[in-house]
PLY file of the C-alpha trace (Angstrom):
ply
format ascii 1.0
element vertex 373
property float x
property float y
property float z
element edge 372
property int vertex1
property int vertex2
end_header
3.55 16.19 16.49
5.43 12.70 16.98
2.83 10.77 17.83
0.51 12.11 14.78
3.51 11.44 12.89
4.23 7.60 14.15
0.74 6.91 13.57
0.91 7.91 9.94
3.69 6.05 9.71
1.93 3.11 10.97
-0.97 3.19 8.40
1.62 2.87 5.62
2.91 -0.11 7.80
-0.90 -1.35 7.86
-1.74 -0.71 4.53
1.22 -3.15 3.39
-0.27 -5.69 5.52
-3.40 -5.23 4.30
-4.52 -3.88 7.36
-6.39 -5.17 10.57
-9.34 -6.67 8.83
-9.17 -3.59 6.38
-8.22 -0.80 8.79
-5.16 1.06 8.18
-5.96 4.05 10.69
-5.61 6.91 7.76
-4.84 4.56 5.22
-1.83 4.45 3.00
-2.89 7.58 0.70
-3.55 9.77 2.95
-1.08 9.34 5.26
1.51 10.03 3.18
0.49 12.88 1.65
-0.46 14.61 5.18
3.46 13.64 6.04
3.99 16.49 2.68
2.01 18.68 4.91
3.54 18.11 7.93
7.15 18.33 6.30
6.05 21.78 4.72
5.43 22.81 8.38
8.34 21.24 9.82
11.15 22.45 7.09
9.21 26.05 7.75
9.15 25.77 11.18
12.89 24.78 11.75
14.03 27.51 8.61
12.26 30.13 11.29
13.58 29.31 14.32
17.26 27.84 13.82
18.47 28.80 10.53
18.61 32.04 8.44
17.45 31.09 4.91
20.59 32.84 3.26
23.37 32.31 5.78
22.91 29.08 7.00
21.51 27.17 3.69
24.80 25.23 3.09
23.95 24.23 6.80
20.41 23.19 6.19
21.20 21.15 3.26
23.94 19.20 5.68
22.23 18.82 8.20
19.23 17.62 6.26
20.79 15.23 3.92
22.96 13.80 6.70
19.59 13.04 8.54
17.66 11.40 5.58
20.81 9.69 4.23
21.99 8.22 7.10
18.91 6.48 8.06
18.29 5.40 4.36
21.85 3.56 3.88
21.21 1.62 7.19
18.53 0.14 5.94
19.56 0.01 2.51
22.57 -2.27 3.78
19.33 -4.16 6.41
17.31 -4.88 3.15
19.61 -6.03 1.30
21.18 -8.66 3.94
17.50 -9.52 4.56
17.03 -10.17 0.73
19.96 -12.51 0.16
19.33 -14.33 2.87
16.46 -15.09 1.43
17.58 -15.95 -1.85
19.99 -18.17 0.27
17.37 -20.07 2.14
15.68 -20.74 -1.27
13.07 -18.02 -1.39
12.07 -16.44 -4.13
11.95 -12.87 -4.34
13.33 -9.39 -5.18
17.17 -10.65 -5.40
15.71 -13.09 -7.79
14.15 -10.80 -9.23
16.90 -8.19 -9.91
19.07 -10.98 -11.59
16.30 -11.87 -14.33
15.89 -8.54 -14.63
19.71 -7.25 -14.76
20.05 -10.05 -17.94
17.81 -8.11 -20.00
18.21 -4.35 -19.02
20.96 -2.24 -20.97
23.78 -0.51 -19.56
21.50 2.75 -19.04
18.72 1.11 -17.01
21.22 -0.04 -14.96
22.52 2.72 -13.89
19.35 4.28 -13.68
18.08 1.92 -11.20
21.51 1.64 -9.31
22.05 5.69 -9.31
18.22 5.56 -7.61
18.97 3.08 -5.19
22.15 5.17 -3.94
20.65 8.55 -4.10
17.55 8.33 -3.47
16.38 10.73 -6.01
14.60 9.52 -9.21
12.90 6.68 -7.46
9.72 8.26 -7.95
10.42 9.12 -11.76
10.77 4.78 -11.98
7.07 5.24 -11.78
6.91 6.61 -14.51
8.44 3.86 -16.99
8.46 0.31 -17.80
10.78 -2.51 -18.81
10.66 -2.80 -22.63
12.83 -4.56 -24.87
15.51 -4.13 -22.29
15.29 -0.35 -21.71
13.11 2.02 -19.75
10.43 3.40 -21.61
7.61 6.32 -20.33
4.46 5.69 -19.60
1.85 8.08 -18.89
-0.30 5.60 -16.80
2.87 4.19 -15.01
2.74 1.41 -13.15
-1.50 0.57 -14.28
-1.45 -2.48 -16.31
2.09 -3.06 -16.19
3.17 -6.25 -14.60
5.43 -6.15 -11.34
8.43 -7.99 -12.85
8.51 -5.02 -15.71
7.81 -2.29 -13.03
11.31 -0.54 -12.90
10.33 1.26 -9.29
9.96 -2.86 -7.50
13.52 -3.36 -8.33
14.14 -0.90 -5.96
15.55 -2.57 -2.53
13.48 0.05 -0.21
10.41 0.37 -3.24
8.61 2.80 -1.05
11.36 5.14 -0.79
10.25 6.61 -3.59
8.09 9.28 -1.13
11.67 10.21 -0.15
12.82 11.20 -3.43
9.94 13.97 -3.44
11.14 15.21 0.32
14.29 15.55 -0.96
13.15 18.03 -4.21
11.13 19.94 -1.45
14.13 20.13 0.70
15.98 21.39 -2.30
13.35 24.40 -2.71
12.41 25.39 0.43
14.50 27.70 1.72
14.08 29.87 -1.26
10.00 29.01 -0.90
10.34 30.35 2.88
11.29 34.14 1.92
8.26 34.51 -0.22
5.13 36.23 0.39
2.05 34.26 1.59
-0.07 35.41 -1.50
2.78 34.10 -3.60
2.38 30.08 -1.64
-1.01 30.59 -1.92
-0.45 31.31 -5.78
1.92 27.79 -6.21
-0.52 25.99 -4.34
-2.99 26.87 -6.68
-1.46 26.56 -10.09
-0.16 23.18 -8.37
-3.90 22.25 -7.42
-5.18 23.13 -10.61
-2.40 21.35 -12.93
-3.65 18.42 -10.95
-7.16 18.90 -11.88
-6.45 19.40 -15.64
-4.48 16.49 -16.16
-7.02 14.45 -13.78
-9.59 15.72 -16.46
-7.39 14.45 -19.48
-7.91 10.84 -17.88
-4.97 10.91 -16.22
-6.48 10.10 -12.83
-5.01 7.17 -11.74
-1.30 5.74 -10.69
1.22 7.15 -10.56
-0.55 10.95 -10.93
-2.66 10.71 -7.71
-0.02 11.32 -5.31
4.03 10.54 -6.62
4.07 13.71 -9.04
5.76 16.06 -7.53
4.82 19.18 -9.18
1.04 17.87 -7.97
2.47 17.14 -4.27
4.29 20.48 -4.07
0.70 22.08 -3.39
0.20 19.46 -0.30
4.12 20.66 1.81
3.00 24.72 0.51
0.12 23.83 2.52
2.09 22.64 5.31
3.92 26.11 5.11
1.12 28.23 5.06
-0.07 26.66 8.31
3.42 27.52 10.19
2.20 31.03 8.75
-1.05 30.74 10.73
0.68 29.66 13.77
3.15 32.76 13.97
0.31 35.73 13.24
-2.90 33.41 15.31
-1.60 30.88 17.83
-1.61 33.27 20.21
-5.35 34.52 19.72
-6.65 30.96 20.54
-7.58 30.23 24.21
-5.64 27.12 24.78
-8.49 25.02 25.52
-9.71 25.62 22.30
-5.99 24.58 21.09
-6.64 21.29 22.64
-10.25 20.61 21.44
-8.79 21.03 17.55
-5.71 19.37 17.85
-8.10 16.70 19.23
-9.94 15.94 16.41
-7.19 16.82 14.22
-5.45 13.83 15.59
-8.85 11.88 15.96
-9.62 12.19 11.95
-6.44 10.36 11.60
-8.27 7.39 12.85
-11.69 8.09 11.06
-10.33 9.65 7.51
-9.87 5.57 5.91
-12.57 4.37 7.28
-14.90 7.32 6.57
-13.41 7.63 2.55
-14.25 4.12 2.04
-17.76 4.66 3.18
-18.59 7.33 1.20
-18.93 8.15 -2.81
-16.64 11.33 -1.97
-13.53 9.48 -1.20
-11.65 12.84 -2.48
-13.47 15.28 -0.31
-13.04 13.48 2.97
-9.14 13.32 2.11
-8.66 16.35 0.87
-11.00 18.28 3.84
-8.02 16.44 5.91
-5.73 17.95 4.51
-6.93 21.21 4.64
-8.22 21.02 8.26
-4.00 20.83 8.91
-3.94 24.59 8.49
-5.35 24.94 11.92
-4.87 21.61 13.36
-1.50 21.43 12.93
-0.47 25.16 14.33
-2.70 24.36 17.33
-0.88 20.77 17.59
2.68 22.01 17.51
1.73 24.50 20.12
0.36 21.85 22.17
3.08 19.51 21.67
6.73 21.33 21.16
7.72 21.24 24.45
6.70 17.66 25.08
10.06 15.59 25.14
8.20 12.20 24.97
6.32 13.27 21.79
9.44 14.62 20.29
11.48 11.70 21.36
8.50 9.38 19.56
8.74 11.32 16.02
12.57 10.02 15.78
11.02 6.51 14.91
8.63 7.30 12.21
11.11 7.43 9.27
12.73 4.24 10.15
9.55 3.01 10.83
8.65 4.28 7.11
11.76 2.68 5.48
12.68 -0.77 7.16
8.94 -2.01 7.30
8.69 -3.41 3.77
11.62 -5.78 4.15
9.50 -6.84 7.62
7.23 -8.17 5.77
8.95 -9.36 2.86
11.06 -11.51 4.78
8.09 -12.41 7.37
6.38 -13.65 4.74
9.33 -15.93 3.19
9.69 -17.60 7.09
6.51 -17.92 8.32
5.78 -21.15 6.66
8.13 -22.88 8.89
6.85 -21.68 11.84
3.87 -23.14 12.22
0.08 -22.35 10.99
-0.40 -19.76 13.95
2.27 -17.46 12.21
0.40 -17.62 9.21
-3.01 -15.74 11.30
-3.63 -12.34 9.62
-3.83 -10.67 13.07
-0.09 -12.43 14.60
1.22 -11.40 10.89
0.18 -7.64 11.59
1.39 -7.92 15.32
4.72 -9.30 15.05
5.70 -7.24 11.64
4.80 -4.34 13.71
6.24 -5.09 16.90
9.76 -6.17 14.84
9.46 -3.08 12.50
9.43 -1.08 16.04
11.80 -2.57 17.92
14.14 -2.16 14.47
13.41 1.37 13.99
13.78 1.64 17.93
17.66 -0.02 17.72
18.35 2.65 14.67
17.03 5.74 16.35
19.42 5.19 19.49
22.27 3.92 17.25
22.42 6.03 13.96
19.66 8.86 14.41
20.36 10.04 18.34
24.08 10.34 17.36
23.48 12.07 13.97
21.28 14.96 15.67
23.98 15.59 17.65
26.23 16.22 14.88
23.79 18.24 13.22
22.70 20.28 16.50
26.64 21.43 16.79
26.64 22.58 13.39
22.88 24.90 13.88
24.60 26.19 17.41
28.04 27.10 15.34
26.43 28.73 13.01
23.83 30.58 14.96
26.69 31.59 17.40
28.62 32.45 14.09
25.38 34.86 12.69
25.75 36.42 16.25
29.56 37.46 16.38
0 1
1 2
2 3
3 4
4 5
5 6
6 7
7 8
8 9
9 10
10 11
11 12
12 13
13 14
14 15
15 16
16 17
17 18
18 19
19 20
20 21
21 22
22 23
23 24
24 25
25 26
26 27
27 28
28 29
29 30
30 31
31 32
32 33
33 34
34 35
35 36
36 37
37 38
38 39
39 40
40 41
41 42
42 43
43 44
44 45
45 46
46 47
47 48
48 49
49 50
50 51
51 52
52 53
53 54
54 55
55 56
56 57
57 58
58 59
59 60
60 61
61 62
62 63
63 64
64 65
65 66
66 67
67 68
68 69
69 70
70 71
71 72
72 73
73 74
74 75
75 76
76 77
77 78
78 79
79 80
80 81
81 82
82 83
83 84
84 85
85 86
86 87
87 88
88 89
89 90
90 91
91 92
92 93
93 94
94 95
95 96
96 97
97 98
98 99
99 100
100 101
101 102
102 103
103 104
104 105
105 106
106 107
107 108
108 109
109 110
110 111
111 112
112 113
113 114
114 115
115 116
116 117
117 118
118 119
119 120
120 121
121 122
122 123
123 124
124 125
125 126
126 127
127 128
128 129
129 130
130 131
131 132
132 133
133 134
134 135
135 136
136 137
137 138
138 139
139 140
140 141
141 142
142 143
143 144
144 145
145 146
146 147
147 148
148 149
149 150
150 151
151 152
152 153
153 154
154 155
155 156
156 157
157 158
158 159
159 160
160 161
161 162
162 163
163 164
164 165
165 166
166 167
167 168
168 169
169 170
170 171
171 172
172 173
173 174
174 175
175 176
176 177
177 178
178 179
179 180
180 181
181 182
182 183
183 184
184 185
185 186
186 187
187 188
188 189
189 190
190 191
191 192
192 193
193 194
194 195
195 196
196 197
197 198
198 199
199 200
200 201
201 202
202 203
203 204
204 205
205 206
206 207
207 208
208 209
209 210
210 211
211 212
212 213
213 214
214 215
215 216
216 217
217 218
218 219
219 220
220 221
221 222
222 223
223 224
224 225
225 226
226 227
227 228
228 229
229 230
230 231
231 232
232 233
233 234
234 235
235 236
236 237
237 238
238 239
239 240
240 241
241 242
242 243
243 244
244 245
245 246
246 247
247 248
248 249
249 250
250 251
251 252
252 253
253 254
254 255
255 256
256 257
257 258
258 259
259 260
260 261
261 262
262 263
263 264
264 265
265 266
266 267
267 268
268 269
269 270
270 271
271 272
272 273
273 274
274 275
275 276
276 277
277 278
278 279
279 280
280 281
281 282
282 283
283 284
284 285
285 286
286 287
287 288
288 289
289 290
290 291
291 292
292 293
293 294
294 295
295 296
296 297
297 298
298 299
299 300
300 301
301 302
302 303
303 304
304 305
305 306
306 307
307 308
308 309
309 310
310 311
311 312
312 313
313 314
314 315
315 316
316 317
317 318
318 319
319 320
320 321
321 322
322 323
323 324
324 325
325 326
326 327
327 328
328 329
329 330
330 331
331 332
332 333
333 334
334 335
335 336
336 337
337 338
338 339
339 340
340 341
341 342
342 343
343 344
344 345
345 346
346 347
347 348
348 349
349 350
350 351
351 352
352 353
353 354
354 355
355 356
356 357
357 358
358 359
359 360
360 361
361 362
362 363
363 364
364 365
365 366
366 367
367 368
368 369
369 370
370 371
371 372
């Protein structure tokens, strides 16, 4: 699944770009919420094969911290270089922005916004409040009609991390999630799905409810766990050239889901028939796919790619003034914040991420070999 993943990590990329004249692949939307179904799959898929749920969950929670926290403070310490050099060269920007903003916050906003920057968790609640009269005060349609430089969440140095802080609540749950019954996913999907609908029919339709809510989200990585479900009782029932033909299109409507929302007035059913076509797709991908070392070499990149491409183009955009008006061509934009955000994420998979999973590979093997003894 590492290419399907890279590539949804590159229409978040797009999608911050503003695209390649409007394309973003699957688009910003939907490609992060399909990553909540593919982590449901994943964190199911790795709690059946290499850990036991009670045993080894001191284990799990290592090993999966160390992964997303490891990557995170790299380019934590990346963005905020990138920012004050910046702010040194006379840009103005976020550091700027943090200093107006530090002179008017109180001592609990502060730390608030500093506690989220360092731990991830709470980013997305930011989302939920504005600046007021120093303090951070709720607001049930979050960031909507709030201007950026009162936006708590955009004085976050990694803004988009806030997807992260959701992971990390799922993390939290799932290996209790993993010993229940399918009927009883299939039951938290539901009440998840339809607490979504209510408050969608209370007017609350818009940002931040559509897809940073995590009680609304948890619906979207139960999916992802009910399709590691399918794959252990059916993958074995489908002829494998049938396997190939739906992970094909699976990985096609990747390509088509944007394009094919924007066209139509059902810009809900398209995304959300994506999503549920991963209850088949992605078994039949994984099948496909887990023994390819390429693919699972390329799904390595797509969190860095995720976290260090907003400071890309942050700080592409505060330099390409000075070099020349061919930097300033939406297309060479798009190409070289890719290509950098790559070859970035590329540098921090082979010097933080390659070294980490073998730290956290010892530590499955000693306790498996521990379980066995």
């Amino acid at each position: 699944m590492g290419l399907l993943r890279v590539l949804l990590a590159l229409s978040v990329v797009l999608a911050h770009l503003g695209g390649i004249g409007g394309y973003q692949i699957a688009g910003g939307l939907a490609a992060v919420q399909m990553f909540y179904v593919i982590s449901g799959f994943y964190m199911a898929t790795i709690l059946t094969e290499k850990y036991d749920p009670r045993a080894d969950r001191d284990v799990f929670y290592f090993n999966r911290f160390l992964r997303i926290y490891s990557v995170y403070f790299v380019c934590l310490v990346i963005s905020l270089v990138l920012y004050y050099v910046m702010h040194v060269r006379g840009s103005p920007g976020w550091w700027q922005n943090v200093a107006d903003s530090t002179a008017k916050l109180d001592f609990s906003a502060k730390a608030a916004e500093v506690i989220a920057a360092l731990f991830v968790f709470g980013q997305d609640v930011l989302l939920f409040f504005k600046i007021e009269d120093g303090g951070l005060v709720f607001t049930a349609n979050g960031i909507t009609g709030v201007a950026p430089s009162d936006q708590p969440w955009m004085l976050q140095p990694i803004p988009q991390a806030w997807t992260i802080s959701l992971e990390l609540m799922f993390y939290c749950i799932v290996p209790f999630l993993i010993r229940a019954k399918t009927t009883t996913l299939i039951t938290i999907a539901a009440i998840s799905l339809l607490a979504r609908a209510v408050t969608y029919s209370a007017g609350y339709d818009g940002e931040p409810w559509i897809y940073r809510f995590f009680p609304f989200e948890l619906a979207l990585f139960v999916v992802g766990m009910i399709a590691r479900r399918i794959y252990d009782a059916h993958i074995d029932k489908i002829a494998r050239q049938t396997q190939v033909v739906i992970a094909a299109v699976f990985v096609a409507a990747a390509f088509l889901v944007q394009p094919l929302s924007e066209a139509t007035d059902s810009r809900t059913v398209v995304i959300w028939t994506y999503y549920a076509s991963a209850l088949i797709g992605l078994p039949c991908l994984f099948q496909l796919t887990r023994n390819i070392k390429i693919d699972n070499a390329v799904a390595d990149f797509s969190y860095p790619i995720y976290l260090i491409h907003w400071i890309v183009i942050v700080f592409y955009d505060s330099i390409y003034g000075d070099m020349g008006d061919w930097a300033a061509v939406p297309l060479v934009r798009v190409a070289i914040c890719v290509a950098v955000t790559i070859a970035i994420s590329g540098a921090i998979v082979v010097a933080v991420e390659t070294p980490i999973n073998r730290i956290r590979q010892r530590r499955i093997a000693a306790a498996q070999t521990a379980r066995a003894s």
